[in-house]
VOKOL-664731 format. One line per 3 residues: their letters; for each residue z, x, y of N, C-alpha, C, O. Coordinates in steps of 0.02 Angstrom, whole numbers, plus 32768, in hexadecimal, padded with zeros to 4 digits. Each point is the difference from the previous one (the first is absolute). Example, Ala and Ser with C-alpha at 12.3 -4.5 7.8 and 13.67 -1.06 7.14 Angstrom:
2
as> 8186,8294,7EE4,8000,7FD3,803B,8000,802D,803C,8021,8034,7FFF ~ 7FBB,7FBA,8036,8003,802A,803B,8025,7FD9,8037,8008,8019,8037;
***
This chain:
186
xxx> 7C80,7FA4,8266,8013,7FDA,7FC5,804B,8007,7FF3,801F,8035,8004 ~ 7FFF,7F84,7FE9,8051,8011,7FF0,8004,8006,7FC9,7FE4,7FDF,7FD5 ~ 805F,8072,801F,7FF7,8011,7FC6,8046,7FCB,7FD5,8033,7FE4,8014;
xxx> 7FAB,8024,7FAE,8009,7FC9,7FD1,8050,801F,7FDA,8008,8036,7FE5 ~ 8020,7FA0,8023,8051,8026,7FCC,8003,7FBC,7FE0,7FF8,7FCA,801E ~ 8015,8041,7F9A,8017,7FE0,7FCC,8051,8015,7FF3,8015,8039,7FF9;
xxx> 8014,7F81,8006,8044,8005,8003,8012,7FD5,7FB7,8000,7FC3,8004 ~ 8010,805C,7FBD,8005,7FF0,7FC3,804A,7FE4,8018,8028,8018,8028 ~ 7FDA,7FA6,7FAE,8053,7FE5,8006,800F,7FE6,7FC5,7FD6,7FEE,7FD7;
xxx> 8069,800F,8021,802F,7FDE,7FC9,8036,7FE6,7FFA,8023,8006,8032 ~ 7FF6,7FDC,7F9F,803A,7FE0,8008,8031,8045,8002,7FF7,8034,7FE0 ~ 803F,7FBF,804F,8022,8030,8024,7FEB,8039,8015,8010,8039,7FEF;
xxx> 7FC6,7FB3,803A,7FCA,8043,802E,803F,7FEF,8030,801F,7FCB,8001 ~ 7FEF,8070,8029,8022,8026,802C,7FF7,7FB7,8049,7FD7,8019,8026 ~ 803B,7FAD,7FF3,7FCA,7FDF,8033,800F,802F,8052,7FE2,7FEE,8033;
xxx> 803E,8038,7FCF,8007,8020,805C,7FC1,8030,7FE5,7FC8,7FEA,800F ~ 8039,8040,7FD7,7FBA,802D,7FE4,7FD3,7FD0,7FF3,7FDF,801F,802A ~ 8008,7FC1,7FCB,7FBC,7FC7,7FE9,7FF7,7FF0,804C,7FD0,8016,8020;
xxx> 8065,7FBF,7FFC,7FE4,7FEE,8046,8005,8034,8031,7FD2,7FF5,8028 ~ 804D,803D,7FE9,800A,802A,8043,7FAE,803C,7FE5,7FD2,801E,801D ~ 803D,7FDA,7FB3,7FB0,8023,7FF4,7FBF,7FE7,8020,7FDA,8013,802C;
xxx> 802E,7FAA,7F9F,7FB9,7FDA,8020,8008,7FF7,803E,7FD8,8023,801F ~ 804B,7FBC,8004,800E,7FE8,8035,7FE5,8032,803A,7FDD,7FEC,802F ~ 8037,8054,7FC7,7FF2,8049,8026,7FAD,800A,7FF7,7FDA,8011,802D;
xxx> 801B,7FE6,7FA6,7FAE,8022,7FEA,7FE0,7FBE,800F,7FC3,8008,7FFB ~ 804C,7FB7,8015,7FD8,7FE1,8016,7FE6,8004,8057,7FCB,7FFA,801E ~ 8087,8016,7FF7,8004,7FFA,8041,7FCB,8042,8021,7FF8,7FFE,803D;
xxx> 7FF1,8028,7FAA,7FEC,8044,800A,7FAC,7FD7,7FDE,7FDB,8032,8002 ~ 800A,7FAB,7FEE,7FCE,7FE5,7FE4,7FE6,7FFE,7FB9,7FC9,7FE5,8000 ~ 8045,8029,7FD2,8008,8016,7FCC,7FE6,7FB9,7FDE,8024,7FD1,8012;
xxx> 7FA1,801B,7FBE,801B,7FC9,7FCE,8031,8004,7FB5,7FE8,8010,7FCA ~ 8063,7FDC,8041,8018,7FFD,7FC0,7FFD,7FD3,7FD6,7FFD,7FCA,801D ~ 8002,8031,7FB0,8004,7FC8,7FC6,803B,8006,7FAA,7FFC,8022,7FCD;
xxx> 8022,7FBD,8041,8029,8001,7FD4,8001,7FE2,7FAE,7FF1,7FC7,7FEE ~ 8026,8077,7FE3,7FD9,7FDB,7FC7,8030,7FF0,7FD2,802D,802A,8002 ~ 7FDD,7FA9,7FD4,8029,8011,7FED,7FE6,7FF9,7FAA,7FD2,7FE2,7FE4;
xxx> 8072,8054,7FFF,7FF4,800A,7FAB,8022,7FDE,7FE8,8019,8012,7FCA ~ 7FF6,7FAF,8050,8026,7FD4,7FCB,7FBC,7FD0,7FE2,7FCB,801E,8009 ~ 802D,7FA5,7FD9,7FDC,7FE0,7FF0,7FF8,7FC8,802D,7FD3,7FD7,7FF8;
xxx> 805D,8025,803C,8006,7FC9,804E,7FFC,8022,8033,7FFF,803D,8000 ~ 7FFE,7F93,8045,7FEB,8027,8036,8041,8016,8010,8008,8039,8017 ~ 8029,7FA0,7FDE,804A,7FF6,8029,8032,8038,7FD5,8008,7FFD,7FC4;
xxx> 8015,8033,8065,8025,8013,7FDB,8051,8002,8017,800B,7FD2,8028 ~ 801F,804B,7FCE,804D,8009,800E,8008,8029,8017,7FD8,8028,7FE9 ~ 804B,7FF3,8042,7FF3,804A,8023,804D,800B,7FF0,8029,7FD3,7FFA;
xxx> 7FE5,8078,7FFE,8042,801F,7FF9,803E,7FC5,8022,8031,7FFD,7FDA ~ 7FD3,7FE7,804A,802D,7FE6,8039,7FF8,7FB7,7FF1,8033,7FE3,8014 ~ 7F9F,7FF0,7FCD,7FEF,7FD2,7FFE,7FCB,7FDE,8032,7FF4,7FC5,7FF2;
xxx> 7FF2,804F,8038,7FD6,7FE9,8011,7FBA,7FFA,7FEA,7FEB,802B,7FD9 ~ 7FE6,7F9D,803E,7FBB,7FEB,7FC7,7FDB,8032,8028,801A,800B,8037 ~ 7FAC,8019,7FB9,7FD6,8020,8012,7FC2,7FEA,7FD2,7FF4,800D,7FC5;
xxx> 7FE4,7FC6,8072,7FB1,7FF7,7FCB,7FCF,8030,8017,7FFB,801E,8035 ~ 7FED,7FE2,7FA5,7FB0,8040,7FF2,7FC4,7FD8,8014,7FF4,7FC3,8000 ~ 7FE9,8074,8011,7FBA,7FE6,8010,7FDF,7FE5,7FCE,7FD5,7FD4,8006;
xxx> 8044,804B,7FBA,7FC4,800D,7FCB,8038,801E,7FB6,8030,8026,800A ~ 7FBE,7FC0,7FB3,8016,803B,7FD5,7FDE,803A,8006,7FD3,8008,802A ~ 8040,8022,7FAE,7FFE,8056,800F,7FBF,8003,7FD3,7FD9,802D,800E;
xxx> 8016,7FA6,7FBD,7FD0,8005,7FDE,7FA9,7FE5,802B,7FC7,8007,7FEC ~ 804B,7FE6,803B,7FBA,7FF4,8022,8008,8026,8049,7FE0,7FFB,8034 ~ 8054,802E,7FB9,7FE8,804F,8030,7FE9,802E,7FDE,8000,8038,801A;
xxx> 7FE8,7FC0,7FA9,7FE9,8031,7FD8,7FBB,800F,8024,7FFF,8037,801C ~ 7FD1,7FAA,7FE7,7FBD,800F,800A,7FE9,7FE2,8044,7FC4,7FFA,800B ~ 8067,7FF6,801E,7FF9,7FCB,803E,7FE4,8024,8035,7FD3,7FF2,8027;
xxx> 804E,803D,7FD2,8012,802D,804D,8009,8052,7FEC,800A,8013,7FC7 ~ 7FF0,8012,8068,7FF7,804B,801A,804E,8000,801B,800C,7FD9,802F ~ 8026,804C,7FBA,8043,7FF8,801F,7FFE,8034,8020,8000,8032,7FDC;
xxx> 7FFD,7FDC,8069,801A,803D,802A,804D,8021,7FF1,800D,803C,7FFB ~ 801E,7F8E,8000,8040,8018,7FE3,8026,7FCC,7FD6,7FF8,7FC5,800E ~ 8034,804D,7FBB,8013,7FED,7FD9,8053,8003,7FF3,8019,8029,7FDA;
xxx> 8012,7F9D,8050,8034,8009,801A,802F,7FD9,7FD4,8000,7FC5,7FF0 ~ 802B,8071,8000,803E,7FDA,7FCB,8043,8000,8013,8024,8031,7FFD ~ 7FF4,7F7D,801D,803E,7FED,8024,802C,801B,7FB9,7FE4,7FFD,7FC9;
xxx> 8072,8023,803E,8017,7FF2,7FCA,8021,7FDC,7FF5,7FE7,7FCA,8010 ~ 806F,802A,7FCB,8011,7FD3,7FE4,8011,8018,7FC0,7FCD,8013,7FE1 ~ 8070,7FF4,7FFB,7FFD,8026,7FAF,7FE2,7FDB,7FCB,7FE9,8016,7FCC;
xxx> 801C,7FAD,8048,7FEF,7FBD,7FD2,7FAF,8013,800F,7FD9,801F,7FDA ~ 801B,7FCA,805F,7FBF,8003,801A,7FCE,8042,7FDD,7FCD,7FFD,7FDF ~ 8057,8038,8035,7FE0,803B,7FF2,7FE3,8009,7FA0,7FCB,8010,7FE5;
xxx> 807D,7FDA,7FFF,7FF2,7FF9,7FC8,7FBF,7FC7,7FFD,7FCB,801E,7FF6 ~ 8031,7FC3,800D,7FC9,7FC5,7FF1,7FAD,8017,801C,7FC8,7FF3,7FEA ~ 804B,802E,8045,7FB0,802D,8014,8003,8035,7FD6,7FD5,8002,7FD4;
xxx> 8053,802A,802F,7FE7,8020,7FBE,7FFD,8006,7FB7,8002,802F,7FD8 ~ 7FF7,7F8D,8023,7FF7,7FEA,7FB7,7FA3,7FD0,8018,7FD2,7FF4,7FD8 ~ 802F,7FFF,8063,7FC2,7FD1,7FF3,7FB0,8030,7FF5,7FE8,8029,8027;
xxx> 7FFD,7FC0,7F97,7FD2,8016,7FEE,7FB6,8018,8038,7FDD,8033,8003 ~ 8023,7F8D,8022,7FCA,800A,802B,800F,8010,8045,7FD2,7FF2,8027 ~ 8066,8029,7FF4,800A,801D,803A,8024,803D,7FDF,8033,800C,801F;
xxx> 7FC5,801E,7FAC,7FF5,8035,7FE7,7FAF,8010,8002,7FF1,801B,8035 ~ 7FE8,7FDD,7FAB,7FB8,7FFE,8009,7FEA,7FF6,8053,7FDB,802B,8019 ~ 8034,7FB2,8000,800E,7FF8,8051,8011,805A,8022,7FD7,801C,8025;
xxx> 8067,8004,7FC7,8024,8029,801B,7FC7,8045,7FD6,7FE8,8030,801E ~ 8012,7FC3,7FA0,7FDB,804B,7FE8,7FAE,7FFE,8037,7FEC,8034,8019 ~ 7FF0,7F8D,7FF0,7FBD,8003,8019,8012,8030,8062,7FE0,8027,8023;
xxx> 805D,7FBA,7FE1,8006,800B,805E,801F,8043,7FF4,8001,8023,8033 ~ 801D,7FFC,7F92,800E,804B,7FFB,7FC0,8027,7FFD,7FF3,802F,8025 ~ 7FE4,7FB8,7FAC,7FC4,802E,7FE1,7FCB,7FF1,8050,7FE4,8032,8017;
xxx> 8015,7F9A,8004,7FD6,800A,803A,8010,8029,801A,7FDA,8031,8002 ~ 8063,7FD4,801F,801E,8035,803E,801B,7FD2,803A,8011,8011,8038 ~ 7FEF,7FAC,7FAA,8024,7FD8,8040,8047,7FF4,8005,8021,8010,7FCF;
xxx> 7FFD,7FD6,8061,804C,8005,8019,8025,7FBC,7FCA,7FF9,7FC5,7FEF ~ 802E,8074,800B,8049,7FB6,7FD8,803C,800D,8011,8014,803A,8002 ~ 8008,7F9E,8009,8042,800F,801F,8038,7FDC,7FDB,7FF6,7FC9,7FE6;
xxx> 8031,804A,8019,8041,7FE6,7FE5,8048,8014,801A,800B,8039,8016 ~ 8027,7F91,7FE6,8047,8008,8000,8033,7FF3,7FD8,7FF1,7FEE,7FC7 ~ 8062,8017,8050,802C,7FE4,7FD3,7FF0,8021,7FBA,7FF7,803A,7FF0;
xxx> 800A,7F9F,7FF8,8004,800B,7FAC,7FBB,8024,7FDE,7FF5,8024,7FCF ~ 7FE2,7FBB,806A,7FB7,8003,7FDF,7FE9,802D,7FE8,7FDC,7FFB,7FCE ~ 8038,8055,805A,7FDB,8035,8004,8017,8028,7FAD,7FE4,8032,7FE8;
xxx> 8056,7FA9,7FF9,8020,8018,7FCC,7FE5,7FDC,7FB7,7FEE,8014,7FC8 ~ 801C,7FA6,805C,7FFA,7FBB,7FCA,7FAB,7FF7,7FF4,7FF0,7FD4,7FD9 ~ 7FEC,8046,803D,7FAB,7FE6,8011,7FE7,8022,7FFC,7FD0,7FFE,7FDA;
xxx> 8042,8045,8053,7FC2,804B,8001,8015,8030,7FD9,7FD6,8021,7FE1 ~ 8072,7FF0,8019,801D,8044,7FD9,7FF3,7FB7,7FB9,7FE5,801F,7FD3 ~ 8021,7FAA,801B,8015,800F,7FB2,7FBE,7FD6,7FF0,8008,7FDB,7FD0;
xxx> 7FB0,8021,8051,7FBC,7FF0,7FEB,7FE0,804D,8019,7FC5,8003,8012 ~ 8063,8037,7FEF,7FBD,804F,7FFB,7FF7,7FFB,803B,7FD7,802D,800A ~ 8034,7FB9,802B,7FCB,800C,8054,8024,803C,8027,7FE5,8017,8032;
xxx> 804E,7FFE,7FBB,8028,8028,802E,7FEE,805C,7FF1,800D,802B,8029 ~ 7FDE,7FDD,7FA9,7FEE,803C,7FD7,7FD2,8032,804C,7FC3,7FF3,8003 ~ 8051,8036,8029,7FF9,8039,8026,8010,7FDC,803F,7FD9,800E,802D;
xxx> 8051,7FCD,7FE1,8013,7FD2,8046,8032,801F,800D,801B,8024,7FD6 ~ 7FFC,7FD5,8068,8047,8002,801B,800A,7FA3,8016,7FD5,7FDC,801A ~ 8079,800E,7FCF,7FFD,7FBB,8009,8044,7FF8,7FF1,801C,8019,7FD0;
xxx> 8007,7FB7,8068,8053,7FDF,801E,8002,7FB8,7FD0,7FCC,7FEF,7FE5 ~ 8069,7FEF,8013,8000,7FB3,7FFA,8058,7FFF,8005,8023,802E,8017 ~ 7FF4,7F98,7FD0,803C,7FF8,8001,8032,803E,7FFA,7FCD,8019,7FE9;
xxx> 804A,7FFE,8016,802E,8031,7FF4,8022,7FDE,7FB0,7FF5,8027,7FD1 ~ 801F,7FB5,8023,8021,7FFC,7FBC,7FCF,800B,7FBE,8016,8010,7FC8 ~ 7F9D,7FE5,804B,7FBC,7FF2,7FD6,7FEF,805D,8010,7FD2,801B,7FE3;
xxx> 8051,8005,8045,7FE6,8051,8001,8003,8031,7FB5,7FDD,8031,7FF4 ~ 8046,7FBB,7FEF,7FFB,801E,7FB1,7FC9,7FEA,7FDF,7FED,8020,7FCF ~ 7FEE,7FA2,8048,7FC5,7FF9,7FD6,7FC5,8007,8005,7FD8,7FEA,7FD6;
xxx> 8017,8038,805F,7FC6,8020,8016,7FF2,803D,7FD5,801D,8036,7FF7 ~ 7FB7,7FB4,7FF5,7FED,8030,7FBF,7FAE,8037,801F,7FDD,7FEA,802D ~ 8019,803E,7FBF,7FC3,8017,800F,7FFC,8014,8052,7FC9,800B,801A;
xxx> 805D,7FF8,7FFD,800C,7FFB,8070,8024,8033,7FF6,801A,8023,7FD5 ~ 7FDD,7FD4,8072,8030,802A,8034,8039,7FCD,8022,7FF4,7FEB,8039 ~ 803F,8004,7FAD,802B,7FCE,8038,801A,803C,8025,8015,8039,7FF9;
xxx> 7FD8,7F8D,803B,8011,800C,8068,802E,7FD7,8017,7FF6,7FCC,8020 ~ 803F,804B,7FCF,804F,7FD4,802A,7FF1,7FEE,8055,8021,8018,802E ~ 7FA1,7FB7,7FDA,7FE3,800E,804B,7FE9,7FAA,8000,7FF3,7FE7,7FC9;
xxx> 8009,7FF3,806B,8016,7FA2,800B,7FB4,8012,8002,7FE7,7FCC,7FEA ~ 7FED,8059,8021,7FAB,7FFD,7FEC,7FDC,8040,7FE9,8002,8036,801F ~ 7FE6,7FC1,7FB8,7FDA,8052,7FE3,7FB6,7FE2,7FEF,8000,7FCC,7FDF;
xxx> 7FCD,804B,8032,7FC3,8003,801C,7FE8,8036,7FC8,8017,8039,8004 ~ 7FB6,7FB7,7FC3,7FF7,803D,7FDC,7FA7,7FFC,7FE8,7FF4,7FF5,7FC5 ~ 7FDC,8014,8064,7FAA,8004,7FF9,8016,7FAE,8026,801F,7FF6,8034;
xxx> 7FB8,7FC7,7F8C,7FF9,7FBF,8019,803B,7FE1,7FD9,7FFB,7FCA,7FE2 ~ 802E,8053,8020,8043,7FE9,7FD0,8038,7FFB,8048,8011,802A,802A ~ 7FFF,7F9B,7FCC,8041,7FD5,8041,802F,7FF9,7FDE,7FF4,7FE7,7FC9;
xxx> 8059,802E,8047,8041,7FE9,7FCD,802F,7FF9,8044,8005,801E,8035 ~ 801B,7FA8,7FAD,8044,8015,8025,8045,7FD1,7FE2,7FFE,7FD8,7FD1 ~ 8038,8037,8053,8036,7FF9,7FE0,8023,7FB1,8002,8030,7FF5,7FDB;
xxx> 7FC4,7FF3,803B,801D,7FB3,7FE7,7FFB,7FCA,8048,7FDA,8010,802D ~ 804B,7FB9,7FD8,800F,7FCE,802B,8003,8014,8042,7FE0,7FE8,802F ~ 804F,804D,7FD5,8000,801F,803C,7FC2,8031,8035,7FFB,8002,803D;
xxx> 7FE5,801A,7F98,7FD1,801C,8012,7FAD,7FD4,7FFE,7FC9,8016,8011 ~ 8044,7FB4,7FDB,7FBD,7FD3,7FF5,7FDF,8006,8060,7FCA,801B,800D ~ 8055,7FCF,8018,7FE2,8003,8046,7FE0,804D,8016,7FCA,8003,801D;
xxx> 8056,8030,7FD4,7FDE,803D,801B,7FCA,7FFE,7FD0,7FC6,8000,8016 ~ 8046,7FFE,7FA2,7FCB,8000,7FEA,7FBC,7FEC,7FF8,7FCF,801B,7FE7 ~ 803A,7FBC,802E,7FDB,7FB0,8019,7FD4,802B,8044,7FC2,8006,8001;
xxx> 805F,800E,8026,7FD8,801C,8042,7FEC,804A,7FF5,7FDC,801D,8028 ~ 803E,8003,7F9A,7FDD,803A,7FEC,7FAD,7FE7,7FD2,7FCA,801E,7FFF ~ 8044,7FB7,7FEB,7FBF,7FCB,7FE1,7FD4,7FFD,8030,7FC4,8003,7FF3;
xxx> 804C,7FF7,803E,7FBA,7FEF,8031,7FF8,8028,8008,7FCC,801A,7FEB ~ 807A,801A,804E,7FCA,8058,8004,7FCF,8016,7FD7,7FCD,8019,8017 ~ 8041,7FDD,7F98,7FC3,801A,7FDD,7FCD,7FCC,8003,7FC7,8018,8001;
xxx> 803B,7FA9,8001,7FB8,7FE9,8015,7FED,7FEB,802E,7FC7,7FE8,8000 ~ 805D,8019,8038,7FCC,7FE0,8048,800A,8044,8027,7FD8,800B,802D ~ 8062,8029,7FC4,800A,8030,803E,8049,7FFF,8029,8027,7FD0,7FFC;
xxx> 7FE3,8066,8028,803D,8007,8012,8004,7FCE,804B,8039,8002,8015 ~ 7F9A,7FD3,8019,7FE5,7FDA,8032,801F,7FC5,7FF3,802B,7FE5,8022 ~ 7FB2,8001,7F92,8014,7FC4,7FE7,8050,7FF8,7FDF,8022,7FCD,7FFA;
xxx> 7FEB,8071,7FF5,804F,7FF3,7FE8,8039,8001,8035,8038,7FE5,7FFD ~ 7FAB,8043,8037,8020,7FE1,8044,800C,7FC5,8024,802B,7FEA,8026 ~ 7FA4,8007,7FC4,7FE0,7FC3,801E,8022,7FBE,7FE4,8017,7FD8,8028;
xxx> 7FED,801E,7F95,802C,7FC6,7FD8,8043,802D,7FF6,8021,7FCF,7FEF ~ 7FFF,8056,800E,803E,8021,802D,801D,7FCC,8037,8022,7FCD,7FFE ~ 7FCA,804F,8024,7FF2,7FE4,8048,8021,7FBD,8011,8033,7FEC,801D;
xxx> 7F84,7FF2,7FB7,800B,7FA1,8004,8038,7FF5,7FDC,8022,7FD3,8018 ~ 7FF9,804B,7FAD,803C,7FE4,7FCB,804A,8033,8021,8039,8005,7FEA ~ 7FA6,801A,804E,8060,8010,8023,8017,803F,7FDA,803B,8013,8001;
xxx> 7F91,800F,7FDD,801D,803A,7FD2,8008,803B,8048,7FDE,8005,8034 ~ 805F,8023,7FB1,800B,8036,8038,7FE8,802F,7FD6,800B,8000,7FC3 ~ 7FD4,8027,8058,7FDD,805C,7FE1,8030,8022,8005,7FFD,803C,7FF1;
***
């Protein structure tokens, strides 16, 4: 069965993190679906480009079983996910199960440290957003890995991270493997 990642978006979501993410976790088999918390499908991405969603974020409430719960950032962006009501409720249900969420950029500051999720984690994001990790351990590190908690540090690091994403769900075979096909050197 392919495991299921929900990719919350917004107007000025991060777009090299939104796509080098999905793009990676599809190629590795993965079904992603993109949601977004605006009240339209279409949103603005940091850079200007349109990014449409599968779906609003509100009929991912009860839809689906999210294996992981992946947040592109974006400061604009980040702010706007962590203000949206129902991909908060979204993020407390996939904490309290024990399933994987992941976040970058801004997110891990703007979304998880200032909605309570970060409280006994170790967890990276932007370097300028590192003072606001509240309740953590910040890890001056481009990925920190802490139980089912994924962080990492911005634009630049979206591709490793992206293939550290699969190591944890298909295996170290398969992250070789879409490696491999996309020209990444180990």
């Amino acid at each position: 069965m392919k495991p299921k990642i929900l990719i919350p978006i917004a107007q000025g979501t991060e777009e090299l993190e939104a796509v080098s993410l999905s793009d990676t976790l599809v190629r590795a088999g993965a079904e992603v679906v993109f949601a977004s918390v605006e009240d339209q499908l279409q949103v603005s991405a940091s850079r200007g480009l349109i990014l449409t969603a599968n779906r609003l974020i509100t009929d991912a409430l009860t839809t689906t079983t999210w294996d992981l719960i992946l947040l592109p950032g974006g400061t604009e962006g980040a702010q706007r996910l962590g203000e949206s009501a129902p991909l908060i409720q979204l993020l407390k249900q996939q904490f309290e199960a024990g399933r994987k969420v992941g976040a970058i950029c801004a997110d891990p500051a703007l979304v998880l440290s200032k909605n309570g999720f970060l409280e006994g984690h170790q967890a990276t994001c932007y370097p300028s957003f590192a003072s606001q990790i509240d309740k953590a351990v910040y890890v001056d590190a481009k990925i920190v890995i802490s139980g089912n908690l994924f962080t990492s540090q911005g634009p630049a690091t979206a591709l490793p991270f992206a293939l550290e994403l699969v190591n944890q769900l298909f295996g170290a075979d398969k992250r070789q493997e879409v490696a491999a096909g996309m020209l990444v050197e180990d």
